[in-house]
N, C-alpha and C positions, 0 to 999 in steps of 0.2 A: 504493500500500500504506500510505504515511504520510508522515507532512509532515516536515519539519524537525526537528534533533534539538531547534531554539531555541525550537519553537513555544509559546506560550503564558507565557512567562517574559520579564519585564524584569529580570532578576537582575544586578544591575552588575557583578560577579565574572565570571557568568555571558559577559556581553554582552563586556565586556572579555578575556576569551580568545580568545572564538572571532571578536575582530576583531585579533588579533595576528599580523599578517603574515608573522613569521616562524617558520618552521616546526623541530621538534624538531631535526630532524639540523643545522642551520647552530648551533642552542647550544652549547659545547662543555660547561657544567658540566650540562646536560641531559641531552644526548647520553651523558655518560660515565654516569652515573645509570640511566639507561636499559639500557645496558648491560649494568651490572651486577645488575639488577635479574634478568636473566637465570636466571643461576647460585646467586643468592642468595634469591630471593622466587620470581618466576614457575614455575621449575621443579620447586618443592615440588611439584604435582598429577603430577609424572611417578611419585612414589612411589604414585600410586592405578592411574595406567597401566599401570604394573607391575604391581601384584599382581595388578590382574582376569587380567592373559593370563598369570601366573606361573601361577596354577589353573587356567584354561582350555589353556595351553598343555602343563601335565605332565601333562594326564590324556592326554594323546595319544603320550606317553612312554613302552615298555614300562618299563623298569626304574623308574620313576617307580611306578606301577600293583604289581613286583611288592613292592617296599620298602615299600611301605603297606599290602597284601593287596587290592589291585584293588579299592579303595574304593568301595562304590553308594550310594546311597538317603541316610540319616539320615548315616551313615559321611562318605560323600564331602558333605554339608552343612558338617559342622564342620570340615573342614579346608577350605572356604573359607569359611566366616563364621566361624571365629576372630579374623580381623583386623577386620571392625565390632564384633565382641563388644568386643575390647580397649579401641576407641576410645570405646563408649558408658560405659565404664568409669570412663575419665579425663576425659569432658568436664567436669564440676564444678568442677573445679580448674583449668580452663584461663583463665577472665574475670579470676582472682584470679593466677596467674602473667603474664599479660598487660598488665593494668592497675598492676602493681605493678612490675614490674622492666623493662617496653618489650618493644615488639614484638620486637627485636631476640634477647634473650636467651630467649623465650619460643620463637622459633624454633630458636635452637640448643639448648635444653632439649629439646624434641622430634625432632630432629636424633640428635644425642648417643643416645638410648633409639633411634630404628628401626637405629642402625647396630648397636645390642650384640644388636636382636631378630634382624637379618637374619642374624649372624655363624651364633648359634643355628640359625635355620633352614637355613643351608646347610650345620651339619655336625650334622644332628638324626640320631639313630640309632635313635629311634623316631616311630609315630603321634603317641605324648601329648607329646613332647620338638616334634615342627613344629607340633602347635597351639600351645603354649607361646609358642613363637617371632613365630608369627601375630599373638598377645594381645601381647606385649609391641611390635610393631611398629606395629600398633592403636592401641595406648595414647599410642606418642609421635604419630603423625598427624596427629592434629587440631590438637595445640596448634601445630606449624609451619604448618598449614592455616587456622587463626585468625589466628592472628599475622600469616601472609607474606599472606591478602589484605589484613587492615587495613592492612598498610604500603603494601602498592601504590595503595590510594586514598588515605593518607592524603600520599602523597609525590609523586605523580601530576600535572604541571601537567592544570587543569581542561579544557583542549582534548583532550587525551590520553587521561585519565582511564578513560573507558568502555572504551577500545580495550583497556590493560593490564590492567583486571579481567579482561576477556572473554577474551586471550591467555591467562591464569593457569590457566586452565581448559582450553585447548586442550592444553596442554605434557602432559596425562592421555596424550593419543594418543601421544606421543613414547616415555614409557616403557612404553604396552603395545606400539609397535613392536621396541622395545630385546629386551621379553621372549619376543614372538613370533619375532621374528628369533632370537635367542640359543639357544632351543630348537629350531628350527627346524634353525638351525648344528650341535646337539650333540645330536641325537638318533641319530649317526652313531658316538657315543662308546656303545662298548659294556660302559658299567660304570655304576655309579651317580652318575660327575661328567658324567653326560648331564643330571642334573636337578641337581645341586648346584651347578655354576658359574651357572646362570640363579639358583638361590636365592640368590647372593651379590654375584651385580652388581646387585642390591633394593638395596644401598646407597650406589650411587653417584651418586644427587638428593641425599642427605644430607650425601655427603659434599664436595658442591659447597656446599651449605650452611653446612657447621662452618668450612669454607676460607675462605668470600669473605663471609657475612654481617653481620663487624662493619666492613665497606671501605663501606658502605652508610650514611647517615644515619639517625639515631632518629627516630622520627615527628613532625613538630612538634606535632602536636594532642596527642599523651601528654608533648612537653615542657613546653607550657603548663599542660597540666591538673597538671602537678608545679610549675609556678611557675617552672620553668626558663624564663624568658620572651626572656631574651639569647638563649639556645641555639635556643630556635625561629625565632626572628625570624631568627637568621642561616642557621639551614636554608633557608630558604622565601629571603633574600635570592642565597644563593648559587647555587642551583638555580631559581628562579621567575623571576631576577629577572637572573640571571649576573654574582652581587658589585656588580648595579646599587641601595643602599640608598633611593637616593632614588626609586627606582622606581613611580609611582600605581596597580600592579597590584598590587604586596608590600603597598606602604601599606595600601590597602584589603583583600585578603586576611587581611591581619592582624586587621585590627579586625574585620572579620565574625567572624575565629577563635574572636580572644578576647571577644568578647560573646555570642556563640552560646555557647562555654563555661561562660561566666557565669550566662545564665539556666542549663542543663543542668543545673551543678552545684548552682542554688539549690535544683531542682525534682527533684534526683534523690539519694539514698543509698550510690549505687552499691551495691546489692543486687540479687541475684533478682528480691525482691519490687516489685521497680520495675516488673517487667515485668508484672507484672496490677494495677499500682497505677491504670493510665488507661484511658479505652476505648481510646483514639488506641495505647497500649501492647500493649493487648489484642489489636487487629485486626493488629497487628504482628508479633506472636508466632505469632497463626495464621496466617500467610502464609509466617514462616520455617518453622513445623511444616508446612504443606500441600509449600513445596517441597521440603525434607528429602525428604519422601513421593513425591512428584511425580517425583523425581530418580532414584527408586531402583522405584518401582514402574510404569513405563511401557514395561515390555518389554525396557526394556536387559539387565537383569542377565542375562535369558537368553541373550542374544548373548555378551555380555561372558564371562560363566562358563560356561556350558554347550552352547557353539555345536557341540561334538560329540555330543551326543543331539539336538539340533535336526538337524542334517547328518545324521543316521542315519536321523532320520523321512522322509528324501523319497528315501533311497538311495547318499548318500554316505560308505559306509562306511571307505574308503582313508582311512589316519592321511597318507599325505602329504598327500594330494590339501587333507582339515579343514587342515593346517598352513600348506600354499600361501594359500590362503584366507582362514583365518583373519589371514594378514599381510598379505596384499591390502587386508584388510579395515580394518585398523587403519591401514594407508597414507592408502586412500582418506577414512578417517574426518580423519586429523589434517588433509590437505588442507579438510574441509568445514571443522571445526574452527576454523581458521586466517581461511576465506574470511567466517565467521559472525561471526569477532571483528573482522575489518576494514571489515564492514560496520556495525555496534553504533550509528555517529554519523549514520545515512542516515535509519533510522525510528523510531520510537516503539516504548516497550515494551512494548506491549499489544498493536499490530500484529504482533511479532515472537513473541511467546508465543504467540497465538492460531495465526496463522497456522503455528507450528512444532505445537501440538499437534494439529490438524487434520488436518495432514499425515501425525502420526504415526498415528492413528488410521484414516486413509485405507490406510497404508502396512500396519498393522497386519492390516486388515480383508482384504486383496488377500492376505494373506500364508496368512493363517490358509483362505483360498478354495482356493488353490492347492497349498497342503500337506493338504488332504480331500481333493481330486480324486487328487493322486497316491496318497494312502494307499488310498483305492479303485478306481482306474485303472489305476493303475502309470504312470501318464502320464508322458514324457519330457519335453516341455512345459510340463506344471505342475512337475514337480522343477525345471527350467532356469528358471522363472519366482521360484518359492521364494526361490531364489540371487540372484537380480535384487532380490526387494524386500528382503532382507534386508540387500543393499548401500544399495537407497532409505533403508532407515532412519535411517541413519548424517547426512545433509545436514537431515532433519526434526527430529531430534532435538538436533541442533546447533546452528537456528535459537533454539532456544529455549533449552531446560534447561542446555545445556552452554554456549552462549554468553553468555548475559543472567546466571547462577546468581548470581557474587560479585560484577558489577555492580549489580543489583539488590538483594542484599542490603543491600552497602554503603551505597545509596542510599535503603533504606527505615529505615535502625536508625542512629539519633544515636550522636554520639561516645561518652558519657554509657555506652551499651548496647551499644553496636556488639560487643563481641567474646561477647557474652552470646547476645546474636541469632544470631549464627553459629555461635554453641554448641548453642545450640538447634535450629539447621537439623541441623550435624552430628548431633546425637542422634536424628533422629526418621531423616533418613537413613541413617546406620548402622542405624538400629534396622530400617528397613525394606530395607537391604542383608543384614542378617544373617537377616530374614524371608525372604525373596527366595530366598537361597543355600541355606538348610535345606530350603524348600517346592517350589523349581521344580523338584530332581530326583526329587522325588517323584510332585512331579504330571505330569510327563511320563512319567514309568515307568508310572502308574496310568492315565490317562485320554489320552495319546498329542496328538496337536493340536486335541482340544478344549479342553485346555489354553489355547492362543489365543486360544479364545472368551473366558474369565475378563477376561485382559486388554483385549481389545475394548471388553468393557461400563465395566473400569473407566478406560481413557482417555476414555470419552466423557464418565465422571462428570468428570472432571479438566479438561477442554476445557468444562464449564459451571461451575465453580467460579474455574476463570481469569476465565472472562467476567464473572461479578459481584463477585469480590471484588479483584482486581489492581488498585492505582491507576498512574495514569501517573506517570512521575517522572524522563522524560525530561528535558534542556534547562534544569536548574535545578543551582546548586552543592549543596555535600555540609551547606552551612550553613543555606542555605536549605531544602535537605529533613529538618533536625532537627524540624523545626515544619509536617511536612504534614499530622497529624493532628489539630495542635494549633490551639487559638486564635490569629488572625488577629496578634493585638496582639506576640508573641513576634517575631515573620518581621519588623513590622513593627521592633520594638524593632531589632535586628540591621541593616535595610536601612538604616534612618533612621543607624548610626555609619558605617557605610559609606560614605554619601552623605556624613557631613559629613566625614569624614576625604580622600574625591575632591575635593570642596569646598576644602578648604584646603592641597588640594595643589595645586590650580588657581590658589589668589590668590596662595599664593609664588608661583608660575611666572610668574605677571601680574606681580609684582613686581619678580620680577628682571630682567623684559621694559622695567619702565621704568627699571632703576637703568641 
């Protein structure tokens, strides 16, 4: 399927990890890092886990249904795309609270805002009072969801690296298990805290957050870009290097930092406008716009939010039976999930995107086959088939969208841009989450599993848009790939301090070999 994650890369940084014998769990300032990493950064995506199965899961809620007036069509859209409305809302402001005050505070700013949205939502006592609550939850989202992946790479030893982006995104299945399960528990509650206690455990990613995020170290890359250059250097020694300062791994990690830095900031404003300032910037931006889109328009959302009018089309109308199912579903997802991000360092990422959209579109096309037959057959067969590929989906779309998402990112968009880039994916996915949530209950209501067809044609677009425009960005550092688009000379500037700073870490060592 694909070679090595090293292939094509002499990267010293690069070369020098992945020949470090020892592994994460024997470090202990590592190990604890990691950890904590948990509670504090990687489990931010549980608050997106949640929401999807909070809406999919209450619609299968009587008293849910009748507290809102049994919500359909346009109706039932906005009360699940209020939460990407919120978040397309507040992206602008997210690069400028990020880059300005540290990843850290940028998280619990966002943090702080979904626990006051969630309170709201759980004791809304009307329609417009739980959109409200939606938008405001929305709003704080992304700036935790910007922040806590740029820390994970930015704090990440480079062996690791890929694994904990791709994790960060799994931890999404954790809390749509939380909300499936929760609902599932209290749907036995014959009052209206059958849906109000799932709307209020929404805050408890957050409040893992507000708890344990500042137990976490500040990014070195945003302490250097402050000039705080003691403060970085002792990050990266404590944690890279385990309080080892004379270490040839820190050493050099360092000076790539701070040179790669250097050009960035020579060549960048730190603006918007940066980002259509280059071509190399240009193709960069459409790549985080395509996946935004990519992420949100390839058939997920209908699963995610509306798996009981899909369930309805081939005959499964029992609210338990959708409930059982739907938590199967999100089980077996987080297992793909999990299994997608552990594999991250085996292939290439163009082998991994292709072959996950391919799949999806394989999965999709079977799916869409056997939901016409039974709608015109009654077919037993094709309904039990339906159920099959709509679990298939879950391991294909994993391979890619959901595993590679904020590894990829991170590895395509410079420090310089990085939280800019991910703003920009956020926007165009929200935008096309909040398309998604208004459109697919209508268009299932209107036109039933042709519906499907739509999607078909457009994963295949998306499955040829991968293939030409995706670069490889495997097996190289996060410094190295500030300059993939760019001139040669940049990469080189950056290897060439590298080199001399390995260099003269080598002639002490020779030195004190003869004293």
């Amino acid at each position: 399927m694909g070679g090595g994650n090293d292939a094509g890369s002499d990267n010293v940084i690069h070369r020098m990890a992945m020949d470090d014998p020892i592994p994460w769990y024997k470090k202990r300032n590592l190990r604890t890092m990691y950890l904590l990493l948990f509670p504090c950064v990687i489990g931010i995506e549980m608050t997106s886990g949640f929401d999807s199965q909070i809406i999919n899961a209450a619609q299968l809620l009587p008293h849910w249904k009748t507290y809102f007036g049994n919500p359909t069509g346009a109706y039932n859209g906005i009360l699940a795309s209020a939460l990407p409305l919120g978040s397309v809302i507040g992206l602008p402001l997210i690069p400028l609270v990020n880059d300005t005050f540290g990843r850290r505070w940028c998280i619990m700013f966002g943090s702080c805002v979904m626990i006051v949205g969630t309170i709201i939502q759980g004791f809304a006592f009307n329609g417009p009072m739980y959109i409200l609550a939606r938008g405001i939850i929305g709003f704080g989202l992304p700036y935790a969801i910007v922040a806590g992946s740029c820390l994970i790479g930015e704090l990440g030893y480079p062996k690791e690296r890929p694994i904990l982006t791709s994790l960060f995104n799994a931890c999404y299945f954790i809390g749509a298990i939380v909300a499936a399960g929760s609902t599932f528990g209290t749907q036995t509650i014959d009052n209206d805290w059958s849906w109000r206690i799932p709307s209020l455990l929404q805050m408890a990613p957050s409040l893992l957050q507000v708890s344990f995020v500042f137990f976490l170290p500040e990014s070195p890359r945003y302490l250097m870009s402050k000039d705080r250059i003691e403060e970085a250097e002792q990050v990266l020694i404590t944690y890279h290097a385990e309080g080892n300062p004379n270490s040839p791994f820190v050493q050099a990690e360092i000076a790539e930092i701070r040179a790669t830095l250097e050009i960035e900031m020579e060549h960048s404003k730190r603006s918007w406008r940066d980002l259509i300032r280059t071509p190399g910037m240009r193709r960069r931006v459409l790549i985080g716009s395509l996946l935004g889109l990519f992420t949100q328009l390839s058939g997920n959302v209908v699963i995610s939010y509306f798996l009981g009018d899909v369930l309805k089309l081939i005959g499964y109308t029992d609210p338990a039976f959708q409930a059982k199912y739907n938590l199967g579903n999100q089980c077996w997802s987080l297992i793909c999930g999990v299994s997608a991000a552990l594999v991250v360092m085996r292939f290439r990422r163009r082998t991994m995107y292709l072959t996950g959209i391919l799949s999806i579109l394989a999965v999709y096309v079977a799916w869409t086959i056997c939901t016409a037959i039974f709608i015109s057959t009654h077919s037993d067969i094709a309904a039990k088939l339906s159920l099959f590929w709509i679990y298939a989906y879950s391991p294909a779309y994993n391979l890619c969208f959901n595993a590679l998402t904020y590894t990829y990112l991170i590895e395509v968009f410079p420090y310089a841009q990085r939280a800019r880039g991910i703003s920009i994916f956020q926007f165009w996915g929200k935008a096309a989450q909040f398309f998604g949530t208004n459109v697919n209950p209508i268009g299932t209501q209107a036109i039933g599993w042709k519906y499907l067809l739509v999607y078909c044609c457009w994963i295949f677009a998306e499955a040829v848009i991968i293939w030409f425009l995706w670069p490889e960005t495997s097996g190289r550092s996060l410094e190295e790939l500030a300059f993939l688009f760019e001139a040669d000379e940049y990469a080189k500037m950056t290897e060439a301090a590298v080199k001399k700073t390995v260099a003269h870490i080598e002639d002490l060592n020779k030195d004190e070999k003869v004293v």
